[in-house]
C-alpha positions, 0 to 999 in steps of 0.5 A: 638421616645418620648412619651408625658406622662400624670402624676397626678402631675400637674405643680404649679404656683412655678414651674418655667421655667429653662430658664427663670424664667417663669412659668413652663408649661411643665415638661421634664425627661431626659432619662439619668435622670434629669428633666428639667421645661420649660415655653411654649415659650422655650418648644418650642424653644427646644422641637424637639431634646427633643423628638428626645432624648427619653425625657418623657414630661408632657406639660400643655401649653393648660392651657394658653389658658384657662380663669378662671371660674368666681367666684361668690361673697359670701354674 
């Protein structure tokens, strides 16, 4: 059985998905080591037997549905 872990290293807009080149949104560690970064679309293309392997997953794909916070301009 995995588990979902939460880490206090967030993913940055230069981490990119291992597969395609997109912007990583979740973070695999293997358990026969290795990490692997995945974008949300190939996350969950491979996600079943990743967990189904004991893999550690960091997932931040609810970021995508999140707008920014509007900024207000400093006069």
């Amino acid at each position: 059985m995995a588990t979902t872990t939460q880490s206090t290293t967030t993913l940055k807009a230069t981490d990119r998905c291992d597969r395609c080149g997109a912007q990583a949104y979740v973070r695999v560690a293997l358990p026969t080591g290795g990490e692997l970064l995945f974008c949300g679309h190939h996350f969950r293309d491979h996600e079943a037997p990743l967990r189904q392997s004991g893999a550690s997953i960091l997932d931040e794909t609810d970021r995508l549905a999140k707008r920014p916070e509007p900024v207000e301009d400093a006069e």
